[in-house]
N, C-alpha and C positions, 0 to 999 in steps of 0.2 A: 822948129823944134825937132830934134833930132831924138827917135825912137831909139830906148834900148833895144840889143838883141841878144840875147843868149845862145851861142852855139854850142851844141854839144855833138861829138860822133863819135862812133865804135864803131868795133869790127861784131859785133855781136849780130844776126841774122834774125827776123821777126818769126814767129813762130805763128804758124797756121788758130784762127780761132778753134778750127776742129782737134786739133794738136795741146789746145790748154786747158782744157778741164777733162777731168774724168768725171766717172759715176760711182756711186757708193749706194750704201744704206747705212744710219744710223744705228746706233743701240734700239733696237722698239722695232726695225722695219722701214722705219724714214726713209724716204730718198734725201739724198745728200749730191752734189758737186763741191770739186776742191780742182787748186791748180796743181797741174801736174808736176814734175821733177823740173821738167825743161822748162815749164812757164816759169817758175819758180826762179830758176837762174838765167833768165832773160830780164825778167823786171829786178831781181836783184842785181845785175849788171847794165840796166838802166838809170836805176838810179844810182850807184856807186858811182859811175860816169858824169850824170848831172850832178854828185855833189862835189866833184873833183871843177868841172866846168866852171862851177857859178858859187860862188863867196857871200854872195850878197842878203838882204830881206828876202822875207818869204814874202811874193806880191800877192796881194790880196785885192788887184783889181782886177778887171775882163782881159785876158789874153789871147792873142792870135798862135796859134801852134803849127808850125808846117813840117813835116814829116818827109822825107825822102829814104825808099828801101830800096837800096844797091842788091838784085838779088843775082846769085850765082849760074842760074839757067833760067830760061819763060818756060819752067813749069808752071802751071796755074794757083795762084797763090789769089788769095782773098783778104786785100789790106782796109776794104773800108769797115770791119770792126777791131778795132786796134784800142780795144779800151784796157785794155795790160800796160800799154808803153802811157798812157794818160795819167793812171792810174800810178808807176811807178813814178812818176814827178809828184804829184801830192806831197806837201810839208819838204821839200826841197825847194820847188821850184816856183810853184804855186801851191794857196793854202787846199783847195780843193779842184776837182776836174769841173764841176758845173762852173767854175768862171771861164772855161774855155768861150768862148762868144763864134771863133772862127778856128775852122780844122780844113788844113790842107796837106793832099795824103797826096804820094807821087811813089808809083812802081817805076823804076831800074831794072839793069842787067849791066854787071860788072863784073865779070870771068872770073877774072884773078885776084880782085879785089871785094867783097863782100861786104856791104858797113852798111850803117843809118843813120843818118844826120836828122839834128831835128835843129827846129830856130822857133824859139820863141818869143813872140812882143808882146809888150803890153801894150794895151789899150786908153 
């Protein structure tokens, strides 16, 4: 039996977890966090991409996700919390990120070309 796989890539560049949320205060003094401008238009260009990619049901069993970030220099980047790019596949790809079962993240360096590939299987 032969597993589906879902490819999807862009040129779109991940965005540092320190980089996606800011800090706030509510109405009253609350502390508050929200995604930043750039988080904002990275997961909206995540998923724009995977709905372009993939046609199909939305799976709603365990899937495998493997992630590849093509990054422009080895400046230090920190890709094992990448719950944004997960996150943006919800109700696309898959119905929720807890069916992920298997996550495999892979750091690059690609000069002149910058992207993310992701591949997803089901399980």
């Amino acid at each position: 039996m032969v597993k589906e796989k879902i490819k999807i890539e862009f040129p779109a560049i991940f965005i540092s977890v320190n980089m996606q949320y800011g800090a706030g205060r509510r109405k009253g003094g609350y502390p508050m966090t929200f995604l930043t401008t750039d988080a904002k238009a990275y997961k909206e260009t995540v998923a724009w991409e995977a709905k372009m990619a993939y046609k199909g049901e939305i799976i709603i069993d365990p899937v495998k996700v493997s992630i590849w970030y093509y990054f422009p220099n080895k400046m230090r980047r920190d890709i094992q919390n990448d719950k944004l790019t997960l996150d943006a596949l919800e109700n696309i790809i898959y119905k929720d990120d807890k069916q992920v079962a298997e996550l495999h993240l892979y750091k690059r360096f690609k000069k002149n070309n910058p992207y993310t590939k992701i591949v997803i299987t089901k399980l």
